[in-house]
CHARMM internal coordinates of N, CA and C (Angstrom, degrees):
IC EDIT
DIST 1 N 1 CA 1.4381
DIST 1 CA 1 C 1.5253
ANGL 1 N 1 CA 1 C 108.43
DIST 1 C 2 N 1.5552
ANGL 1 CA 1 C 2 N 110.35
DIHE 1 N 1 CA 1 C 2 N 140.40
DIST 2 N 2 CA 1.2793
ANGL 1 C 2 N 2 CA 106.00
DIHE 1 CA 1 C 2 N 2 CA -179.00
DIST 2 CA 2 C 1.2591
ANGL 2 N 2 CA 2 C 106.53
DIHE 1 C 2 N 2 CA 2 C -138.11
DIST 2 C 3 N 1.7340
ANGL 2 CA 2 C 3 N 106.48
DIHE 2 N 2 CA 2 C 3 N 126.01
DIST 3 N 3 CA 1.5155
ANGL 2 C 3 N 3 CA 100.71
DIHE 2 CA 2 C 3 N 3 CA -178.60
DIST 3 CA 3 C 1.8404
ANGL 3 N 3 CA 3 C 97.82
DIHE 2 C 3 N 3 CA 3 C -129.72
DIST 3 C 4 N 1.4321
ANGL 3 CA 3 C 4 N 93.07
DIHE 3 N 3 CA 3 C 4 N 141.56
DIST 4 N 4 CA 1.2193
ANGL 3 C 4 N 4 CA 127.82
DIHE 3 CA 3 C 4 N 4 CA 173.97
DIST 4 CA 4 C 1.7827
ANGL 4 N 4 CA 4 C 133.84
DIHE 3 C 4 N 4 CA 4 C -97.33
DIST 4 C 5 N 1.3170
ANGL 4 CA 4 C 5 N 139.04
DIHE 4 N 4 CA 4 C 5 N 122.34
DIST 5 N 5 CA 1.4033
ANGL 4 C 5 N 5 CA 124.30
DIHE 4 CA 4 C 5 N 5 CA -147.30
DIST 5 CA 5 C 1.4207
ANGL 5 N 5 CA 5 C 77.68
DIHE 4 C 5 N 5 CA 5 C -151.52
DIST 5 C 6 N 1.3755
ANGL 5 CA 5 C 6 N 82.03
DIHE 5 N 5 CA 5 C 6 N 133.82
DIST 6 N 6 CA 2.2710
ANGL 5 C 6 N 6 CA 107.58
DIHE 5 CA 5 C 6 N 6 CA 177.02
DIST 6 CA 6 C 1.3924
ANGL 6 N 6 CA 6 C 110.33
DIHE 5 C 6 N 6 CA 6 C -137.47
DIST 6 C 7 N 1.0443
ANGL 6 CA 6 C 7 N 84.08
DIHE 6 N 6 CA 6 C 7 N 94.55
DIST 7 N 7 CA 2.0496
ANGL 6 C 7 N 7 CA 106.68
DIHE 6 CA 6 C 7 N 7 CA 160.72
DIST 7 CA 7 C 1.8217
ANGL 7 N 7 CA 7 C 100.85
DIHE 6 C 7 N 7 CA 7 C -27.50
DIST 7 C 8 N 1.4461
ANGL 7 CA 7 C 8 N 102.63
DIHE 7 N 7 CA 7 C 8 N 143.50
DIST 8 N 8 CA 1.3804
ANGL 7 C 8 N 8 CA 131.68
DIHE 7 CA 7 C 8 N 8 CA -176.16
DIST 8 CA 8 C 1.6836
ANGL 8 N 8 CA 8 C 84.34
DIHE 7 C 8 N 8 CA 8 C -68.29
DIST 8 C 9 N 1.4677
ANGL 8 CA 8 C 9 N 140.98
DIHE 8 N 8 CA 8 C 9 N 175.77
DIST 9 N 9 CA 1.0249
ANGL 8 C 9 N 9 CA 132.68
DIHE 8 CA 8 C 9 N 9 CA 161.60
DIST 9 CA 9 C 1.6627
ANGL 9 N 9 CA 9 C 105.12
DIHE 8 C 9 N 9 CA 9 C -118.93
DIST 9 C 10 N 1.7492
ANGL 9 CA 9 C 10 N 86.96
DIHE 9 N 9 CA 9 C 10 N -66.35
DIST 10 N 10 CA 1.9409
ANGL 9 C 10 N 10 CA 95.01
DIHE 9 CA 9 C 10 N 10 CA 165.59
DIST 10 CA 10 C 1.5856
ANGL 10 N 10 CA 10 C 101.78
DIHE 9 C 10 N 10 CA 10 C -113.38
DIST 10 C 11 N 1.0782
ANGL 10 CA 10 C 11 N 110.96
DIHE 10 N 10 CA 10 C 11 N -165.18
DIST 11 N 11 CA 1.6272
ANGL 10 C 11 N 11 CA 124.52
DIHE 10 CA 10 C 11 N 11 CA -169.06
DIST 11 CA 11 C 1.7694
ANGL 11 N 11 CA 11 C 91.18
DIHE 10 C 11 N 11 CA 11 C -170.43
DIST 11 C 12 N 1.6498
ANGL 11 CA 11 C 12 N 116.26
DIHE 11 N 11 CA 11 C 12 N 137.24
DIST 12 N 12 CA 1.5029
ANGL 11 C 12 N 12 CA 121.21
DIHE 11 CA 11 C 12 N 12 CA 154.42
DIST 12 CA 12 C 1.7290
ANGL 12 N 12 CA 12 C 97.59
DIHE 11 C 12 N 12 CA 12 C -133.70
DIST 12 C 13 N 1.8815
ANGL 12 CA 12 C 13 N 89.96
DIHE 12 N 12 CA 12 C 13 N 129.26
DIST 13 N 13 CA 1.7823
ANGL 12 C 13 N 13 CA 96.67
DIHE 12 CA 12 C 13 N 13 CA 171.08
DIST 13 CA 13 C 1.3747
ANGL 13 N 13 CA 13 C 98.97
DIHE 12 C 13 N 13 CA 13 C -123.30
DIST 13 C 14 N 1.3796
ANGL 13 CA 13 C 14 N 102.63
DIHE 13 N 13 CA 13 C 14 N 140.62
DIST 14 N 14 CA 1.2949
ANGL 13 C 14 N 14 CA 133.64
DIHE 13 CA 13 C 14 N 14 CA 146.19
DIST 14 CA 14 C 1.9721
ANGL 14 N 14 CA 14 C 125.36
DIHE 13 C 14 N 14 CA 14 C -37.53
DIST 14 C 15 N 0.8426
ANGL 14 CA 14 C 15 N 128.33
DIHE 14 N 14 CA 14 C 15 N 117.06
DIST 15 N 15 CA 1.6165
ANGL 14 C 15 N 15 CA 134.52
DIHE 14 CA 14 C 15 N 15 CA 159.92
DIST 15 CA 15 C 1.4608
ANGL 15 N 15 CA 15 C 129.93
DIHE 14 C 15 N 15 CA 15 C -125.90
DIST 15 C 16 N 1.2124
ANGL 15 CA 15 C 16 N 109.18
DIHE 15 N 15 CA 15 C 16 N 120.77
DIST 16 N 16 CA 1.7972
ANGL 15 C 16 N 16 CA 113.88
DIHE 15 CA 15 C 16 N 16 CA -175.72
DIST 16 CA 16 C 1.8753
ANGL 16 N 16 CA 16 C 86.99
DIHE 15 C 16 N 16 CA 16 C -117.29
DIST 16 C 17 N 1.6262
ANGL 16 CA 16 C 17 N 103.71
DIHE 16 N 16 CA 16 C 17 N 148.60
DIST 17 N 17 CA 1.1616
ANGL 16 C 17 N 17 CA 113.61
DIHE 16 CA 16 C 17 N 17 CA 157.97
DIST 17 CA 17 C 2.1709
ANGL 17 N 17 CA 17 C 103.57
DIHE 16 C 17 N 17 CA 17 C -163.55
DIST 17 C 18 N 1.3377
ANGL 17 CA 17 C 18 N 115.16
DIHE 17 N 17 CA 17 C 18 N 161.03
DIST 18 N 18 CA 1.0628
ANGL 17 C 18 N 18 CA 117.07
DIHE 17 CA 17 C 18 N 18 CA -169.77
DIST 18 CA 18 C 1.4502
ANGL 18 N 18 CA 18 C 105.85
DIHE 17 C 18 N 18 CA 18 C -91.93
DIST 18 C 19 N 1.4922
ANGL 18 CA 18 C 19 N 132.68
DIHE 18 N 18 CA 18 C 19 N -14.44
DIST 19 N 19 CA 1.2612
ANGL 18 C 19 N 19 CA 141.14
DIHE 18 CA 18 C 19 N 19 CA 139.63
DIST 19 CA 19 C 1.1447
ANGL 19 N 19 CA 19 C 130.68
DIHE 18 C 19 N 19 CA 19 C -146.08
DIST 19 C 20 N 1.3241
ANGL 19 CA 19 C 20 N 112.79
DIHE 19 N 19 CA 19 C 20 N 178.64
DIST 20 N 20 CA 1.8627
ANGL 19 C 20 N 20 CA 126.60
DIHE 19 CA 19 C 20 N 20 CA -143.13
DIST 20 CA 20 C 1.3870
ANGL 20 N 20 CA 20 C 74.22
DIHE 19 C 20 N 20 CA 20 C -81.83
DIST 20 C 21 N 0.9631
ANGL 20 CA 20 C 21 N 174.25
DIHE 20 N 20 CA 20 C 21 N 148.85
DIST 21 N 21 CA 1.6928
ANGL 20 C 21 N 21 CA 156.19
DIHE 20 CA 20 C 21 N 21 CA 11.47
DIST 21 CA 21 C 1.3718
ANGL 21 N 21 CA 21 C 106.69
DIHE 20 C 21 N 21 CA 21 C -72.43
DIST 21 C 22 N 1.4783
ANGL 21 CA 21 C 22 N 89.14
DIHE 21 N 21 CA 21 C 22 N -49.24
DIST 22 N 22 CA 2.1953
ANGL 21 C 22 N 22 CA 97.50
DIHE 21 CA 21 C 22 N 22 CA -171.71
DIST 22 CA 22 C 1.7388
ANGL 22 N 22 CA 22 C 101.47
DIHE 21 C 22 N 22 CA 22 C -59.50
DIST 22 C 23 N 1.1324
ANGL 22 CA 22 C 23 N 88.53
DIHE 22 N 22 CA 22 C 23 N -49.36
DIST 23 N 23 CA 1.9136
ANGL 22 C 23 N 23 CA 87.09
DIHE 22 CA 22 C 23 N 23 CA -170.89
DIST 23 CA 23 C 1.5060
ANGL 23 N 23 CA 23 C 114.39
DIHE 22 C 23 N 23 CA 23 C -54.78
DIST 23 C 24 N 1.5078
ANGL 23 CA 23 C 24 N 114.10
DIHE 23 N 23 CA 23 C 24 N -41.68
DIST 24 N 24 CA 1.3241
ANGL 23 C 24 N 24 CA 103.28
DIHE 23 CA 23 C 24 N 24 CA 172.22
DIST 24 CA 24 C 1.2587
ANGL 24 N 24 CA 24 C 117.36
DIHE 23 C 24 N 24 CA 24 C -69.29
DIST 24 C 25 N 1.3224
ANGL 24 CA 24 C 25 N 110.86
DIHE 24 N 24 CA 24 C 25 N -33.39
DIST 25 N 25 CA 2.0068
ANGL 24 C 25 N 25 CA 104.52
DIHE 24 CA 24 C 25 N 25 CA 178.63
DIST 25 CA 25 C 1.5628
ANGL 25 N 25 CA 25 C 100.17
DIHE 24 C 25 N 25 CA 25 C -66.28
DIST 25 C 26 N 0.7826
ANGL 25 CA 25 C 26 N 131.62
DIHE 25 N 25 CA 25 C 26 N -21.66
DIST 26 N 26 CA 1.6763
ANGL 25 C 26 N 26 CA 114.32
DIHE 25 CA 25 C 26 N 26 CA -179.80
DIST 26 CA 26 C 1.8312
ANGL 26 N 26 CA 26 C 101.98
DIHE 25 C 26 N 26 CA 26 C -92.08
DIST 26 C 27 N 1.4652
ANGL 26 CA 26 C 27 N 115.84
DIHE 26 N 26 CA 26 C 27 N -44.60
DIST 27 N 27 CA 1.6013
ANGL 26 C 27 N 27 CA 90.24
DIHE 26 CA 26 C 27 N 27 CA 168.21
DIST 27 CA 27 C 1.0766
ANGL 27 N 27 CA 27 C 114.40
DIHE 26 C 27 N 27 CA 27 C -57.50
DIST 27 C 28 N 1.5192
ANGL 27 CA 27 C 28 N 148.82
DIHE 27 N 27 CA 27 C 28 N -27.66
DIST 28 N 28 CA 1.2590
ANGL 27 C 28 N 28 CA 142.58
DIHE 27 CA 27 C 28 N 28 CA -168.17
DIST 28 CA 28 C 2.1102
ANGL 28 N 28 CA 28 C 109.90
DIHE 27 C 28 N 28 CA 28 C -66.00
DIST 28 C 29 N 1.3330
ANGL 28 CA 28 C 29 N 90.49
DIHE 28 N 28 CA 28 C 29 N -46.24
DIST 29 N 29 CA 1.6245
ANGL 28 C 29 N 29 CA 110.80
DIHE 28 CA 28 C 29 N 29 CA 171.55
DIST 29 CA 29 C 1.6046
ANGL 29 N 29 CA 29 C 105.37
DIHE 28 C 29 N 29 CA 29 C -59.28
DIST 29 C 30 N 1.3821
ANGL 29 CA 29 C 30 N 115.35
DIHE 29 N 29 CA 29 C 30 N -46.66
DIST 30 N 30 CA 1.2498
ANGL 29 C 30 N 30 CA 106.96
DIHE 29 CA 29 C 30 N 30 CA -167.33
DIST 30 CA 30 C 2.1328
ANGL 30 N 30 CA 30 C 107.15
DIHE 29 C 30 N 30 CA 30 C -74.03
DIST 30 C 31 N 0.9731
ANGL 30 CA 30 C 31 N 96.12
DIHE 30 N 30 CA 30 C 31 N -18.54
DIST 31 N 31 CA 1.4939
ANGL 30 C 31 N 31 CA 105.02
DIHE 30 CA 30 C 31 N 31 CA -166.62
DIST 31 CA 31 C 1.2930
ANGL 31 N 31 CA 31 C 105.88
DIHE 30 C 31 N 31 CA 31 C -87.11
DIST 31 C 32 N 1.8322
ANGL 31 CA 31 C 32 N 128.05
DIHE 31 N 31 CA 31 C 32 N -30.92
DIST 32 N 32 CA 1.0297
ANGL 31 C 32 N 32 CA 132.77
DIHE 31 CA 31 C 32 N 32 CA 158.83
DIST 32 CA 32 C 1.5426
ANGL 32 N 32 CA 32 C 113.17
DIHE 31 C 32 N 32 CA 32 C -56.78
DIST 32 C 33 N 1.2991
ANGL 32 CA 32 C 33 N 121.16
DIHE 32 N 32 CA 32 C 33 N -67.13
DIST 33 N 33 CA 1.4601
ANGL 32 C 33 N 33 CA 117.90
DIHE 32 CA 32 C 33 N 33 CA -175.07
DIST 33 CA 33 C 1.2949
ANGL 33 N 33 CA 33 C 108.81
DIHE 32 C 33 N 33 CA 33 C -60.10
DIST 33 C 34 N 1.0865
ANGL 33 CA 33 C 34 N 136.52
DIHE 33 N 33 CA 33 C 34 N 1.31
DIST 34 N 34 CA 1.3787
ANGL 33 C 34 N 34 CA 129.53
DIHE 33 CA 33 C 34 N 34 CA 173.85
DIST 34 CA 34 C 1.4795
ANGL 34 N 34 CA 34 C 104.88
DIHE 33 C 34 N 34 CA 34 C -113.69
DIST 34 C 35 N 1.3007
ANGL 34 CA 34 C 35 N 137.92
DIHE 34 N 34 CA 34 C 35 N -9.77
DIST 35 N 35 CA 1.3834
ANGL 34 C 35 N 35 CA 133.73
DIHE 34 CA 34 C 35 N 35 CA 152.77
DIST 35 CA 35 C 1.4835
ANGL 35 N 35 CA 35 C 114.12
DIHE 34 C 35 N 35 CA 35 C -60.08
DIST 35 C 36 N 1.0774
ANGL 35 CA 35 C 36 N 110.09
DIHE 35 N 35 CA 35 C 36 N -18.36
DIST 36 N 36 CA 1.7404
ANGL 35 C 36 N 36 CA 112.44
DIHE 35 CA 35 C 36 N 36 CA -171.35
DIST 36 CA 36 C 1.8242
ANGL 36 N 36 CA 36 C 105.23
DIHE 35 C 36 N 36 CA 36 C -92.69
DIST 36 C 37 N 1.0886
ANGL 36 CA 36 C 37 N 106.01
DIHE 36 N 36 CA 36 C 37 N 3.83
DIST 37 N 37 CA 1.3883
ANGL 36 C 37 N 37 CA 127.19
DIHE 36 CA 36 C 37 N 37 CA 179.61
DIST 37 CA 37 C 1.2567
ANGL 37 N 37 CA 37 C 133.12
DIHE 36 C 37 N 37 CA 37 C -118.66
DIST 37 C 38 N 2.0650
ANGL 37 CA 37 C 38 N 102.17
DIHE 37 N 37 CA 37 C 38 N 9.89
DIST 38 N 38 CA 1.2436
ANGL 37 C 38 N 38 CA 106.63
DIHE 37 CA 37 C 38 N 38 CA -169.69
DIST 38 CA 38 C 1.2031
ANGL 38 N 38 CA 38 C 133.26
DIHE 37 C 38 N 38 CA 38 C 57.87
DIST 38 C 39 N 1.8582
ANGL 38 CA 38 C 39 N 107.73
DIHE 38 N 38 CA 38 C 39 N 16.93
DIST 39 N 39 CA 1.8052
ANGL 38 C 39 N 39 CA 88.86
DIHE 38 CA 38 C 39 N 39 CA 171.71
DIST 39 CA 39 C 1.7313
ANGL 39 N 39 CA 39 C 78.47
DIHE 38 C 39 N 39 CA 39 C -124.34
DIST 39 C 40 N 1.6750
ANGL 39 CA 39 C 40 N 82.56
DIHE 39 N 39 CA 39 C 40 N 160.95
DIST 40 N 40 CA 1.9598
ANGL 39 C 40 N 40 CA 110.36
DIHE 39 CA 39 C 40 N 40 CA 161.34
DIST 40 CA 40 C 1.4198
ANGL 40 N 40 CA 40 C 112.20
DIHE 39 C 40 N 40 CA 40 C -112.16
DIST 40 C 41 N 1.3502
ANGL 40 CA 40 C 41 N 88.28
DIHE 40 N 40 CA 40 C 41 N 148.53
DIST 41 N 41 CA 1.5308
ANGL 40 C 41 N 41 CA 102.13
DIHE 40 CA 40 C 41 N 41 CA 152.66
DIST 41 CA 41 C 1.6980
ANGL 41 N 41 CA 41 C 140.44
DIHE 40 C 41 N 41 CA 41 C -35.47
DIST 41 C 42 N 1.4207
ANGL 41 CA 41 C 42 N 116.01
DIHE 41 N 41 CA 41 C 42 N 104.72
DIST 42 N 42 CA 1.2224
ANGL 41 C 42 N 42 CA 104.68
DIHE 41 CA 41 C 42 N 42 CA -161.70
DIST 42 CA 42 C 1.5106
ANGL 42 N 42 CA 42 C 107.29
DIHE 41 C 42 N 42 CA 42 C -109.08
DIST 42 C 43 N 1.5709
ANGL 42 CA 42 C 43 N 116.68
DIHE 42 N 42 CA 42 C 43 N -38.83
DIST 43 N 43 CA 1.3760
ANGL 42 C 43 N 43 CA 133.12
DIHE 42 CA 42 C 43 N 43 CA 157.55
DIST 43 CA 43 C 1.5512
ANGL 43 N 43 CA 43 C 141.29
DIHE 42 C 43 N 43 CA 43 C -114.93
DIST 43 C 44 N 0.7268
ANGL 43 CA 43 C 44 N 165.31
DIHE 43 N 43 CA 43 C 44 N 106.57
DIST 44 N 44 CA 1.2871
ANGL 43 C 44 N 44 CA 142.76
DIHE 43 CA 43 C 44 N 44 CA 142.37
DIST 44 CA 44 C 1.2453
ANGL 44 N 44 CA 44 C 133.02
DIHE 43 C 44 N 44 CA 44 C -57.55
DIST 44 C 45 N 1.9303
ANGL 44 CA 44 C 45 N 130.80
DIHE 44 N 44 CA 44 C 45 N 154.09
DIST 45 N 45 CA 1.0881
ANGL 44 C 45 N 45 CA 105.76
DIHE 44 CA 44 C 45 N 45 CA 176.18
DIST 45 CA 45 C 1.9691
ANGL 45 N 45 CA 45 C 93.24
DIHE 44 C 45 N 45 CA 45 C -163.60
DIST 45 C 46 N 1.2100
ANGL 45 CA 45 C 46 N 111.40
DIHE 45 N 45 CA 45 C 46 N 110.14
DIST 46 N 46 CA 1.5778
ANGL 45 C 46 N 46 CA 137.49
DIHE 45 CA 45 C 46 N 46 CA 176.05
DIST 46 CA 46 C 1.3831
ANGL 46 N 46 CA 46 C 128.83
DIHE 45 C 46 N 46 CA 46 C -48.77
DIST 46 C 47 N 1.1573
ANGL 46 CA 46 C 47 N 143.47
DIHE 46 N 46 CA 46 C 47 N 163.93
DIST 47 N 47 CA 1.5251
ANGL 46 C 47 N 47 CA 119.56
DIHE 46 CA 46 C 47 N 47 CA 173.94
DIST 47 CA 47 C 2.0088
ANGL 47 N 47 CA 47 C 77.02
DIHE 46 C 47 N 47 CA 47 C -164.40
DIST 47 C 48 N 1.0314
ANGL 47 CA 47 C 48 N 124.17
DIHE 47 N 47 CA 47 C 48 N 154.33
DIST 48 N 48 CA 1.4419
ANGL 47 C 48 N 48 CA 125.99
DIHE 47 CA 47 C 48 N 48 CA 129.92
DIST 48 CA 48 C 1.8086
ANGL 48 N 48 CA 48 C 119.27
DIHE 47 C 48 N 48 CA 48 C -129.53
DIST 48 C 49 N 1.2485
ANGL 48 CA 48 C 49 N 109.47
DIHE 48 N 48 CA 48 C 49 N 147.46
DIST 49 N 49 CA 1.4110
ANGL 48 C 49 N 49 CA 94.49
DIHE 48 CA 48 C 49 N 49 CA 178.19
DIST 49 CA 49 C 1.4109
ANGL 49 N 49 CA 49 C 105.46
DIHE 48 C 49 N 49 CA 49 C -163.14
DIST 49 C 50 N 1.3322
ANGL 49 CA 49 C 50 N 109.50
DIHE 49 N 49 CA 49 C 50 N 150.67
DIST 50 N 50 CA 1.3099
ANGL 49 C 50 N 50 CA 128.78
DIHE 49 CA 49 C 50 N 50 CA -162.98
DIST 50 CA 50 C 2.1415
ANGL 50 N 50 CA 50 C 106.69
DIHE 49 C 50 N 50 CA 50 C -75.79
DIST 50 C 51 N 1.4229
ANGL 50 CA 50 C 51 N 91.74
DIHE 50 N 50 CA 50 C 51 N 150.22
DIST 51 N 51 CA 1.8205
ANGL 50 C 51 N 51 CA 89.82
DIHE 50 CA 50 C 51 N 51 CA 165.72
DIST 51 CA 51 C 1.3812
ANGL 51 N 51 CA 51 C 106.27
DIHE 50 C 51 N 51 CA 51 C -125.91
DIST 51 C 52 N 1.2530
ANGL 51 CA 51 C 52 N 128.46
DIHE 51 N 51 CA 51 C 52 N 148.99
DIST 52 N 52 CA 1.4697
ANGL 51 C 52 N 52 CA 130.99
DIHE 51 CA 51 C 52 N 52 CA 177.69
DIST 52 CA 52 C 1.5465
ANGL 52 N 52 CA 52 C 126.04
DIHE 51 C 52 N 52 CA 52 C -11.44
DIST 52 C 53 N 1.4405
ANGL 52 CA 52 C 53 N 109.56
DIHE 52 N 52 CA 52 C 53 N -41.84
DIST 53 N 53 CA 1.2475
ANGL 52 C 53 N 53 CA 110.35
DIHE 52 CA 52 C 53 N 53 CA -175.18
DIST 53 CA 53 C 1.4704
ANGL 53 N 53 CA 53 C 103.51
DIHE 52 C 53 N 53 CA 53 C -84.24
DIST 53 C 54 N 1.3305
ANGL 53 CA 53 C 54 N 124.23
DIHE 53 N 53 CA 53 C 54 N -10.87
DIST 54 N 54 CA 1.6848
ANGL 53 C 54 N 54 CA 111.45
DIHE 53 CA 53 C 54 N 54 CA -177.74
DIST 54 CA 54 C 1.6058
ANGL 54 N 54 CA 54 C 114.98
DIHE 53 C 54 N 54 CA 54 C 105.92
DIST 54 C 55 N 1.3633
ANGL 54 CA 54 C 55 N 104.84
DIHE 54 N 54 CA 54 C 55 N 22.52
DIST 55 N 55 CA 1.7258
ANGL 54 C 55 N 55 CA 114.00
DIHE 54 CA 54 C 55 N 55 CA -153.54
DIST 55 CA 55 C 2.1411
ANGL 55 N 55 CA 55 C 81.99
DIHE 54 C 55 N 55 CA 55 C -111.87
DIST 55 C 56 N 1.3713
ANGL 55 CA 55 C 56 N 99.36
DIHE 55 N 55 CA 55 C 56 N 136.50
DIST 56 N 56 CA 1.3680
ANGL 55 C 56 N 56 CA 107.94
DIHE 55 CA 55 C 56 N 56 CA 176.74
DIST 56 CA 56 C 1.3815
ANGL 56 N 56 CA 56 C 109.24
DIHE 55 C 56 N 56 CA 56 C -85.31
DIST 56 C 57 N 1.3163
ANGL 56 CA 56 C 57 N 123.39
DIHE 56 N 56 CA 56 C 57 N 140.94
DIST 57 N 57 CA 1.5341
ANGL 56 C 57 N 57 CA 116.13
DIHE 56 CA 56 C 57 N 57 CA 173.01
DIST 57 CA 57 C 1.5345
ANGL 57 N 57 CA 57 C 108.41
DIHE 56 C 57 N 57 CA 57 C -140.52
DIST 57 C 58 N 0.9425
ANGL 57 CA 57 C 58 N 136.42
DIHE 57 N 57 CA 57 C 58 N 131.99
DIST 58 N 58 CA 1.5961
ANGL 57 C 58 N 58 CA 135.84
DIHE 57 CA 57 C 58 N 58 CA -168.03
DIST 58 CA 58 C 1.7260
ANGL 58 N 58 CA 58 C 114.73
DIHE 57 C 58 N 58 CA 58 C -139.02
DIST 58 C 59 N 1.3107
ANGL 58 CA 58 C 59 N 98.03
DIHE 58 N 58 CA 58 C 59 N 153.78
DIST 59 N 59 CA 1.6078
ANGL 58 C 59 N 59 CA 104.90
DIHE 58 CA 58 C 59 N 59 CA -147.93
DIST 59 CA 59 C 1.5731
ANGL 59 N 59 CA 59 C 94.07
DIHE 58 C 59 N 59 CA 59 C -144.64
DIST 59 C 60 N 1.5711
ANGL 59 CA 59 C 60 N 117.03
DIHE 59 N 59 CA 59 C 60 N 161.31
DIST 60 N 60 CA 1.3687
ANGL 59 C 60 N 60 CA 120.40
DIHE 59 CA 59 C 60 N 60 CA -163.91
DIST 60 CA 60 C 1.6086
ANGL 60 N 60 CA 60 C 96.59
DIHE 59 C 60 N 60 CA 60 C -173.94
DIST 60 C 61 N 1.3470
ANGL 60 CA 60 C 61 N 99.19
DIHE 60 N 60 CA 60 C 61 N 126.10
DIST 61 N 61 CA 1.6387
ANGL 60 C 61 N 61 CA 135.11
DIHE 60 CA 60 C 61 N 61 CA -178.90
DIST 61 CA 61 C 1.7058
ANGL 61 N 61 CA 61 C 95.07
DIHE 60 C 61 N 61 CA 61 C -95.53
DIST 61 C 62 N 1.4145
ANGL 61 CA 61 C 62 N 126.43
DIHE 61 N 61 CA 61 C 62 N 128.09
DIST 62 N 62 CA 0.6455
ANGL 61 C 62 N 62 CA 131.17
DIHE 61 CA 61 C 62 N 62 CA 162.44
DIST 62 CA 62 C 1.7999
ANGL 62 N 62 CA 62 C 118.63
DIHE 61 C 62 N 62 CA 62 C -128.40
DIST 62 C 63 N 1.3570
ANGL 62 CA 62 C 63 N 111.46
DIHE 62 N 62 CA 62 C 63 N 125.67
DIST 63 N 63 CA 1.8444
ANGL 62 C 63 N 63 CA 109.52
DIHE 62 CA 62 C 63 N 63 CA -178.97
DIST 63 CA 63 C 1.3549
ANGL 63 N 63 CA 63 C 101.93
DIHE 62 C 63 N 63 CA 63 C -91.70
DIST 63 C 64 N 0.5377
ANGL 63 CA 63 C 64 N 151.71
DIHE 63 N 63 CA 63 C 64 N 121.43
DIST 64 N 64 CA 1.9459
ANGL 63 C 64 N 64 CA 162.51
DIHE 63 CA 63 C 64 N 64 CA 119.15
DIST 64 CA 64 C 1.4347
ANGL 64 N 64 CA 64 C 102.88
DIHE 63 C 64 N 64 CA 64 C -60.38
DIST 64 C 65 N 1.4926
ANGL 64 CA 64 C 65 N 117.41
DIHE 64 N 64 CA 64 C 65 N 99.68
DIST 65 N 65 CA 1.8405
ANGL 64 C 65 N 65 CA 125.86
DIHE 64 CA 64 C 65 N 65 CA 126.98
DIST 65 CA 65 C 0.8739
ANGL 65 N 65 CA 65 C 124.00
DIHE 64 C 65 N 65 CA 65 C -91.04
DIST 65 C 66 N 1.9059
ANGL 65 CA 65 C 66 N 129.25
DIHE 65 N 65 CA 65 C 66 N 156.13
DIST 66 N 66 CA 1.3698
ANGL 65 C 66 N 66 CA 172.75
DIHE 65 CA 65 C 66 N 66 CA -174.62
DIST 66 CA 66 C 1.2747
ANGL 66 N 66 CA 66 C 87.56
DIHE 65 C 66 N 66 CA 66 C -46.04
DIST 66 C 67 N 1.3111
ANGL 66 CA 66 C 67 N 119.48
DIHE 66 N 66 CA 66 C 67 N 109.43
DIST 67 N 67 CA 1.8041
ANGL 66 C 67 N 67 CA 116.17
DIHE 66 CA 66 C 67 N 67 CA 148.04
DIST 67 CA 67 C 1.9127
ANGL 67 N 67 CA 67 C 117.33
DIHE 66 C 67 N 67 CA 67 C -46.73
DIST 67 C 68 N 0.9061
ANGL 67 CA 67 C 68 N 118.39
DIHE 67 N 67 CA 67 C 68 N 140.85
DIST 68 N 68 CA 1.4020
ANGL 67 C 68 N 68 CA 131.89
DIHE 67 CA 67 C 68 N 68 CA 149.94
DIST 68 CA 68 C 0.9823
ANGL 68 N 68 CA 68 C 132.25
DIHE 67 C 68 N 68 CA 68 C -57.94
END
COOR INIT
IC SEED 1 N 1 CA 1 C
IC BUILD
């Protein structure tokens, strides 16, 4: 039997939260579980934006690559 295993190289996740505290506690989560996987942080990237009624909603791109 032959088994073979290939490292993640990059990784991009998705984050929604209804405010800037929540969103960072979940990038913080997301950046942890992906340290345990040997990748870092390579980018981040923010958005906030409004919906009809005036309600803030904010969102976050995160890149994770493979440490060296």
């Amino acid at each position: 039997m032959h088994i073979e295993l290939d490292l993640i190289e990059d990784k991009i996740e998705w984050v929604e939260a209804d405010d800037l505290n929540n969103l960072e506690k979940k990038v913080n989560e997301k950046i942890e579980q992906n340290r345990a996987i040997l990748l870092s942080v390579h980018s981040v990237s923010h958005q906030l934006q409004f919906d009809p009624d005036g309600k803030k909603h904010y969102s976050a791109v995160v890149h994770f690559k493979r440490k060296f």
